[in-house]
C-alpha positions in Angstrom: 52.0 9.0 -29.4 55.2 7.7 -28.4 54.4 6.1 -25.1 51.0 4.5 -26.7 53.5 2.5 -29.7 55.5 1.7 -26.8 52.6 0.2 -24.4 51.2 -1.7 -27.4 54.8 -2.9 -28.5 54.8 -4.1 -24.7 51.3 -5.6 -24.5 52.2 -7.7 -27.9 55.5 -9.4 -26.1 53.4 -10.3 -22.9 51.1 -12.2 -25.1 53.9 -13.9 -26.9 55.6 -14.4 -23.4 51.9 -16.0 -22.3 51.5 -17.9 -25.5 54.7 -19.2 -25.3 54.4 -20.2 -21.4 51.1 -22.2 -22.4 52.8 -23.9 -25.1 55.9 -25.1 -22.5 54.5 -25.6 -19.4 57.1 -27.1 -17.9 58.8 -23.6 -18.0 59.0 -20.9 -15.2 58.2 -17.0 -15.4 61.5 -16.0 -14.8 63.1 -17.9 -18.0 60.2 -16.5 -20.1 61.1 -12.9 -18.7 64.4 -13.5 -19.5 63.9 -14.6 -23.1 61.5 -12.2 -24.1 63.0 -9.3 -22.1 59.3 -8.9 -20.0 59.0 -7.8 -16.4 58.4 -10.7 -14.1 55.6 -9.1 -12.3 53.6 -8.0 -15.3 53.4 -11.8 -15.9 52.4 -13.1 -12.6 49.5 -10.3 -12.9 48.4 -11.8 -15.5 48.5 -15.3 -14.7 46.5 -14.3 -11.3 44.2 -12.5 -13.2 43.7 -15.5 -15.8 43.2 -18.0 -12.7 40.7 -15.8 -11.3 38.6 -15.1 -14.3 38.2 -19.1 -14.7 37.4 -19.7 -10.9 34.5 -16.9 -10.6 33.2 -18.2 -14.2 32.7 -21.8 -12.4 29.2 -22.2 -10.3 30.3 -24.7 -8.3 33.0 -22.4 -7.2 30.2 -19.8 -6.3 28.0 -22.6 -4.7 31.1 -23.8 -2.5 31.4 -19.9 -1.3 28.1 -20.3 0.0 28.6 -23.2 1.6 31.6 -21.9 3.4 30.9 -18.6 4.5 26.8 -19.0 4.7 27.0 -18.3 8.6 29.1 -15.4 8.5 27.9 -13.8 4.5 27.5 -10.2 5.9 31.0 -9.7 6.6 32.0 -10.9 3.1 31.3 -9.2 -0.4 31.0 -11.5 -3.6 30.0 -10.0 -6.8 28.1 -12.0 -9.8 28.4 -10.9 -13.6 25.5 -11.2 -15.5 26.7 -12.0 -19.0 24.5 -12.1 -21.8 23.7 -16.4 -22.7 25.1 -16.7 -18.7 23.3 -18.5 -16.1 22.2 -16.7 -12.8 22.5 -17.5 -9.7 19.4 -16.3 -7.3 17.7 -16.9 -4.0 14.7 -19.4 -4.8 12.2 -16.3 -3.7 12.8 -14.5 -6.0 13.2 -17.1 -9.1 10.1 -16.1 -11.3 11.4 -12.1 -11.4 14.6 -14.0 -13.3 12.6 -17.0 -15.5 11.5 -15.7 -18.5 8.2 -18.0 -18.9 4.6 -17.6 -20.2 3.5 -19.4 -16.8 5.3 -17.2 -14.6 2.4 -16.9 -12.1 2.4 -16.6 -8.7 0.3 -19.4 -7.4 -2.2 -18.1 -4.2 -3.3 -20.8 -1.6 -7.1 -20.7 -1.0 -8.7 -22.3 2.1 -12.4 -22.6 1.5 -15.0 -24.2 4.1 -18.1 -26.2 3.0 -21.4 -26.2 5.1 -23.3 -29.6 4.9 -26.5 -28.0 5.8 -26.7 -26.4 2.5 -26.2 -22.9 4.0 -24.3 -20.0 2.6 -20.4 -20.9 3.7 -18.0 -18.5 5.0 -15.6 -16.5 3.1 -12.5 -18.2 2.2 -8.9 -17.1 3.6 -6.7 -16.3 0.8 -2.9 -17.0 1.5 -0.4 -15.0 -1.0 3.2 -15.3 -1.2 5.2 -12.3 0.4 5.5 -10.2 3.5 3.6 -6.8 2.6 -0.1 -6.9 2.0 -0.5 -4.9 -1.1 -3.3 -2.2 -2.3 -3.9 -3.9 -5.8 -4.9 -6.9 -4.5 -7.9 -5.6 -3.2 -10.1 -6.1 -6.1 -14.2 -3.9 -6.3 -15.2 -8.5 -7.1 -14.5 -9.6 -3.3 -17.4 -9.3 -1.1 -15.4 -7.6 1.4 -15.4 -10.6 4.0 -12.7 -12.2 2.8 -9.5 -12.8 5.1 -6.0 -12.4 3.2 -2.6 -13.4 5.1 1.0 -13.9 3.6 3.4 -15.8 3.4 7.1 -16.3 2.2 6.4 -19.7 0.7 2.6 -19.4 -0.2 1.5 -22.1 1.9 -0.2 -22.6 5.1 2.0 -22.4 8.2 0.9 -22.8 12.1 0.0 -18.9 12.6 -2.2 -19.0 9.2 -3.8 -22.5 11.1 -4.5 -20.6 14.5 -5.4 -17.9 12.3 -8.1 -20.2 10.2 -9.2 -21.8 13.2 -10.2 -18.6 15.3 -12.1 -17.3 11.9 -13.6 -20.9 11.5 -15.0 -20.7 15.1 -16.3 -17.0 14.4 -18.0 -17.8 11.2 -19.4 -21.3 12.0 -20.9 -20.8 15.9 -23.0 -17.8 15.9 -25.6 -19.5 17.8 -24.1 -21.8 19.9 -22.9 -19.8 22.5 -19.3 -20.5 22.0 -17.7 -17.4 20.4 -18.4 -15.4 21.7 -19.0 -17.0 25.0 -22.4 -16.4 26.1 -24.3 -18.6 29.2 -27.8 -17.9 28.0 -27.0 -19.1 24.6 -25.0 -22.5 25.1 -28.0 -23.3 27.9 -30.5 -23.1 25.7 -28.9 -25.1 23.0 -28.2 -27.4 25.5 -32.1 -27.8 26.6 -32.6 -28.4 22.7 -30.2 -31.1 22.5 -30.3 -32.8 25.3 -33.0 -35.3 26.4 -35.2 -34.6 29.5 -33.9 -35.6 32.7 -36.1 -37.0 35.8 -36.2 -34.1 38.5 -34.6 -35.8 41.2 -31.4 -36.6 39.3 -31.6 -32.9 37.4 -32.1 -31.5 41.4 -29.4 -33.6 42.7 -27.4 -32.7 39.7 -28.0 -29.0 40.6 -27.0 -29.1 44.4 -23.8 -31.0 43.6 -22.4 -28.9 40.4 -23.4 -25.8 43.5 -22.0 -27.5 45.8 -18.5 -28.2 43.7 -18.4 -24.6 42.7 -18.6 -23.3 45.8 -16.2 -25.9 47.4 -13.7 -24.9 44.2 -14.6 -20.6 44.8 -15.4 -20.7 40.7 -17.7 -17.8 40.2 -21.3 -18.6 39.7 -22.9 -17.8 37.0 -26.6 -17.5 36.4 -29.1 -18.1 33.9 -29.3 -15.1 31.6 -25.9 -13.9 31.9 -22.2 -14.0 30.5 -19.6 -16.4 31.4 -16.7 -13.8 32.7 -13.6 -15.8 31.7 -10.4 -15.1 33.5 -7.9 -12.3 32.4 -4.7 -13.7 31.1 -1.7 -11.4 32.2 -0.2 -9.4 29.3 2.6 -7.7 30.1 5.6 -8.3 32.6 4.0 -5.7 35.0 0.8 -8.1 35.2 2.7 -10.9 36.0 5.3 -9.7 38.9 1.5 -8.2 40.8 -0.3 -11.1 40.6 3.4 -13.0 42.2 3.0 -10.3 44.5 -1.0 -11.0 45.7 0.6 -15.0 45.9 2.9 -14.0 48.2 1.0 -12.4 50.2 -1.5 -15.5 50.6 2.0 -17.3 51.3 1.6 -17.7 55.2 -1.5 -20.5 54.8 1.6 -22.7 52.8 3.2 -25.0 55.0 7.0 -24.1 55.9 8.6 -26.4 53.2 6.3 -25.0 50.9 6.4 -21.2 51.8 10.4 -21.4 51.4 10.6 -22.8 48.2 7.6 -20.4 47.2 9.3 -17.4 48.4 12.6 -18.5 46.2 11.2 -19.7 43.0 8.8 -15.9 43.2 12.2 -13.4 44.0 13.8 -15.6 41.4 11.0 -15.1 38.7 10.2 -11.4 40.0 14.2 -10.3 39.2 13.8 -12.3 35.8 10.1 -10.7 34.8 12.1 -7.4 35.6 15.5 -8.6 33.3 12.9 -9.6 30.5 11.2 -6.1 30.9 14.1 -4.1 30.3 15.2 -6.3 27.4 11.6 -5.7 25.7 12.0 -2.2 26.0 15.3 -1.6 24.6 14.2 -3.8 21.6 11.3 -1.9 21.4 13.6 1.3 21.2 15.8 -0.8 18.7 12.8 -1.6 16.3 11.6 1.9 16.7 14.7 3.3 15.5 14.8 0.5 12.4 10.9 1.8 11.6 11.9 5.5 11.2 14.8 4.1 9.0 12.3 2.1 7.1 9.8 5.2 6.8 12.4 7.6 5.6 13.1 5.8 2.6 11.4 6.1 -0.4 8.9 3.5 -1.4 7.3 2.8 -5.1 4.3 0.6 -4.4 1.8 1.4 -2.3 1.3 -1.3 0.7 -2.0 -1.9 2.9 -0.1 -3.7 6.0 2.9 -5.6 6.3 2.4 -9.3 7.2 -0.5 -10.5 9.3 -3.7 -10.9 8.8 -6.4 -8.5 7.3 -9.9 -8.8 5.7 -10.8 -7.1 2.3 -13.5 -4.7 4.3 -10.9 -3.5 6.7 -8.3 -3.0 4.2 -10.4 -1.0 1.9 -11.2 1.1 5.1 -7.4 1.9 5.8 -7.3 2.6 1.8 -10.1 5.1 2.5 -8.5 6.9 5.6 -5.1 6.8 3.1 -6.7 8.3 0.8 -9.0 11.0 3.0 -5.7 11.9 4.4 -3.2 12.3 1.2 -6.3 14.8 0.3 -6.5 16.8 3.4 -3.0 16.9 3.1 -2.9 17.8 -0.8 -5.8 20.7 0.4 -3.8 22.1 3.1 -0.3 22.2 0.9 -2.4 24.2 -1.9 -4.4 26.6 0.7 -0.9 27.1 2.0 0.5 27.7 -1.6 -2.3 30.5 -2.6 -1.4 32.3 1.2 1.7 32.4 0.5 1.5 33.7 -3.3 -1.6 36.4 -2.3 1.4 37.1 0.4 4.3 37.4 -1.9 1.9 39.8 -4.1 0.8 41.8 -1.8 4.3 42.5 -0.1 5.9 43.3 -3.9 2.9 46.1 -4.6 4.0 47.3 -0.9 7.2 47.7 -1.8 6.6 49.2 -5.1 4.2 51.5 -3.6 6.4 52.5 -0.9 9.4 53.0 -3.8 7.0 54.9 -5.9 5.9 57.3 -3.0 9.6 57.5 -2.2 10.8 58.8 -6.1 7.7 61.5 -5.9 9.2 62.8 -2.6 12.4 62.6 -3.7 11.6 64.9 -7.2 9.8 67.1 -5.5 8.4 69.0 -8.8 4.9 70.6 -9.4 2.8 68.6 -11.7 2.1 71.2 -14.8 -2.1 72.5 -15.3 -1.5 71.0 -18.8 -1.1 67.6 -17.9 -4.1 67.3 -14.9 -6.0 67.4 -17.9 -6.8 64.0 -19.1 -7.0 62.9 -23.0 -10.6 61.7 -23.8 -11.2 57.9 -24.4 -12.9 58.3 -27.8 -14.5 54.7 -27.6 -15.9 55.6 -24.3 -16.9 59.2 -24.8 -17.4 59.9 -28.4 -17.0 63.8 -29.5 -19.9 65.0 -32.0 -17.8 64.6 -34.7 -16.9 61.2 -34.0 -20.3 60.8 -33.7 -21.0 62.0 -37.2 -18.3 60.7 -38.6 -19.7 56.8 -37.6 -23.1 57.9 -39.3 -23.9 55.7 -42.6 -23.9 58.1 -46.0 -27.0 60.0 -47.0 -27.3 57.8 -50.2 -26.2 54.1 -50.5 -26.4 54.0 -53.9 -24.5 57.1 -54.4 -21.8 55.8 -51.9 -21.7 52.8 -53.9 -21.6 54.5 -57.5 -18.8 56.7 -55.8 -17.0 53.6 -54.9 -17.2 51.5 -57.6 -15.3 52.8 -60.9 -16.8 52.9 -64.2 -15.7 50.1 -66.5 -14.4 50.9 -69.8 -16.8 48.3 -71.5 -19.5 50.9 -70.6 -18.2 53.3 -72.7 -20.4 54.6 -75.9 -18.7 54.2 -79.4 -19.8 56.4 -82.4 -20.7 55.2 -85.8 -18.4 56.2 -88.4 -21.2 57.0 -90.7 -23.0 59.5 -88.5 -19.9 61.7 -89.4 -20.4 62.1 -92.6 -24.2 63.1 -92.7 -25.1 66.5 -93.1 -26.7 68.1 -89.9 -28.3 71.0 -91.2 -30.5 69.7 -93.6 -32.0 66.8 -91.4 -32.4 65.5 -88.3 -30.8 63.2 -86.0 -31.7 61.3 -83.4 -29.2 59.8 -80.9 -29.7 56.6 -78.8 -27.1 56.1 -76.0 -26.9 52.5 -75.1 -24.6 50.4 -72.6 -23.3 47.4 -73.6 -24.1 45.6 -70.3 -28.0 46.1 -70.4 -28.5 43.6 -67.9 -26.4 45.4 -65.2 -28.4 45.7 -62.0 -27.4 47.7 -58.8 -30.3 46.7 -56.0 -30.0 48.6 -52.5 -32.1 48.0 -50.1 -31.5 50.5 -47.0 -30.9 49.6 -43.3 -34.1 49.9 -42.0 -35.2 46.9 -45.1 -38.8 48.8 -46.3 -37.8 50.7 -49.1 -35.9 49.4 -52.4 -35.2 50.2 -55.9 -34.1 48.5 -58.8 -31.9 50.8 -62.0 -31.9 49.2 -65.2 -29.8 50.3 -68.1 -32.2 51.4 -70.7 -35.2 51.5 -68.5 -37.1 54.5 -66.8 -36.1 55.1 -62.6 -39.5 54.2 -60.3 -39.5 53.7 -56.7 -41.8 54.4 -53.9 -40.7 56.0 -51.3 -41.0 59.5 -49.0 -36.9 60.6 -48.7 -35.2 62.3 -50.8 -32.2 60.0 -49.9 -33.6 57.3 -52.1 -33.5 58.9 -55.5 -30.8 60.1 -58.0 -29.0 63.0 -57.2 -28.7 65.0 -61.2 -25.2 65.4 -59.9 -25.1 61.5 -59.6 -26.6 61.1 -63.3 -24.5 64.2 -64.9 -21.2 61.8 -63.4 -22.4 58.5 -64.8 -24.1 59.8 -68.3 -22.2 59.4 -71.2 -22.1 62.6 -73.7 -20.7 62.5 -77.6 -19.3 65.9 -78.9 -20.6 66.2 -82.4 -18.0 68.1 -84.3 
């Protein structure tokens, strides 16, 4: 408790000190220490901390960071606060993640093509802003023919123009022979469009364009087949053979020629072979960079980064994605059951084995009493469990057994009968109930026979047991008899 009064006692005279230093600028540290009995050091801290608080709080002191250390940024560290009511300094890519706007939308570039002869125009290409190709993009409205690319600024750049250029071509010259490049085709449009030559100038023509192409050794082609265009050499390897087959033709140069031949193709064979080994260890570079990339984890789900794709291709690779995360999922369960049906059948092993183990082990007889096994009687009844699940003999005598007599039922006696003489005449008792409309109806399982007793009333009822009528053991019970004393 001590040392926190004696920190706050401190921190008070180093704002005083402060305060005081603000007020007298024109005053050093030191005399301020001195006067207020502070350490010196404390208030340097807190003057460099002061100065930079208010530097970092400035953006033009964060734009002129930039500015300075823009070529070399990696090897530097700055760090922005993000204050509530404080503005935020971000990359211009990424400016509508940060602006809070009811028209935050990205905006998409879409190239369409018109066909004059009223036919059906080609799809459009649809440019997006970004580098991956995402899977919700690919909506069930596009047709499927549709060519999406990306961008980082949205817009068209020169490999989206080659790109819309090659797909123009594709989509707009089926029939022309052009793409792809077929003899037959362009030489009939050719007849079609063409006027009619006379057949000395269309022989003449003939025997010269021979003529040319066998003076140039250009291959001939003829009518009916496919123009075989050159291949173009792809790889390093492609190039240094065909400098190889020059060479070789080298000796019909003249001497001049042949010398400066021979020098320009070492000099480009030992650079082809430089550039080779420099693709390759990028190659391994970018390999390594991919497995980085691979390894981590990623939350949205991307159809290809960069290029060019159509929505038909795409939503193929989202099928094969798809096919395969279910394989996959199929496999990891099947391997899941194995390996619990495994697990179950190795822990009733060992229980078995543990079980045969601890009856070795006790080595005692089993007694005679216990081979004997208790019966099941739900599964095999005895006779007397059998009779005891029988239904009574009598319903209605169950039921009178069951139900108690109420005490309204009981008989009450005149007081004048009491005081008649009995000898000289004759009395006649009437027993009645005071609940003459009580009714007990049974009806027995099988439903054809059934009787009604009313209080009051004479018994009838048709049937052929015995079961259905009144026991006199069931009437002496129930009857209700007056001692006349």
């Amino acid at each position: 408790m001590s040392d926190q009064m004696a920190w706050l006692e401190s921190k008070q005279w180093l704002d005083r000190t402060m305060e005081w230093l603000e007020e007298e600028s024109s005053e050093m540290a030191s005399t301020a220490a001195k006067m207020f009995n502070v350490n010196p050091l404390s208030i340097q801290t807190h003057q460099l901390r002061k100065r930079h608080q208010e530097r970092n709080s400035h953006e033009e002191d964060v734009k002129d960071f930039f500015v300075e250390y823009q070529n070399t940024l990696s090897k530097y560290v700055i760090k922005i606060g993000c204050p509530t009511g404080e503005i935020v300094i971000v990359p211009t890519q990424v400016k509508e993640v940060y602006t809070a706007s009811s028209e935050n939308h990205k905006s998409l570039t879409i190239i369409e093509t018109i066909c004059v002869d009223g036919r059906q125009p080609p799809p459009p290409v649809i440019i997006c802003p970004g580098e991956k190709i995402m899977e919700n993009w690919i909506q069930d409205n596009l047709t499927g023919a549709e060519v999406i690319t990306v961008s980082p600024t949205g817009y068209t750049n020169e490999c989206i123009a080659l790109t819309f250029q090659l797909y123009t071509i594709k989509n707009s010259f089926h029939e022309s022979g052009m793409f792809p490049v077929s003899y037959k085709m362009a030489l009939k449009k050719m007849h079609h469009y063409n006027k009619r030559k006379p057949v000395r100038a269309q022989s003449g023509m003939a025997m010269t364009s021979e003529s040319t192409s066998n003076t140039l050794g250009g291959p001939s082609v003829e009518e009916g087949g496919d123009l075989e265009l050159p291949t173009l050499p792809s790889t390093y390897f492609e190039c240094q053979k065909g400098i190889g087959e020059w060479i070789d033709h080298a000796e019909s140069f003249s001497p001049t020629s042949n010398t400066r031949f021979q020098q320009w193709a070492k000099g480009t064979q030992i650079s082809l072979a430089q550039a080779e080994l420099q693709q390759q260890t990028y190659q391994n570079v970018q390999l390594q960079i991919q497995e980085k990339e691979k390894g981590r984890s990623k939350s949205r789900q991307v159809v290809q980064k960069g290029g060019v794709i159509t929505v038909e291709a795409a939503r193929l690779k989202q099928q094969e994605k798809a096919e395969k995360e279910k394989a996959t999922a199929i496999k990891k369960a099947q391997k899941n059951i194995q390996i619990a049906v495994n697990k179950a059948k190795a822990s009733l092993n060992c229980r078995g084995i543990a079980a045969r183990k601890a009856e070795k082990i006790r080595g005692e007889i089993v007694p005679a009493e216990m081979l004997v096994t208790i019966p099941d009687p739900e599964r095999n009844p005895s006779p007397e469990d059998l009779e005891s699940l029988q239904a009574p003999p009598d319903p209605l005598q169950a039921l009178l057994l069951l139900e108690p007599t109420p005490a309204s039922a009981t008989s009450t006696i005149d007081p004048q009968l009491l005081t008649l003489d009995f000898e000289e005449e004759d009395i006649e008792i009437y027993t009645t109930r005071r609940e003459a409309e009580q009714r007990y109806t049974t009806e027995s399982a099988s439903g054809e026979n059934s009787f009604t007793v009313d209080d009051g009333e004479d018994l009838t009822g048709e049937s052929d047991s015995d079961s259905s009528c009144i026991s006199s053991d069931s009437i002496i019970r129930n009857a209700d008899f007056v001692s006349l004393n």
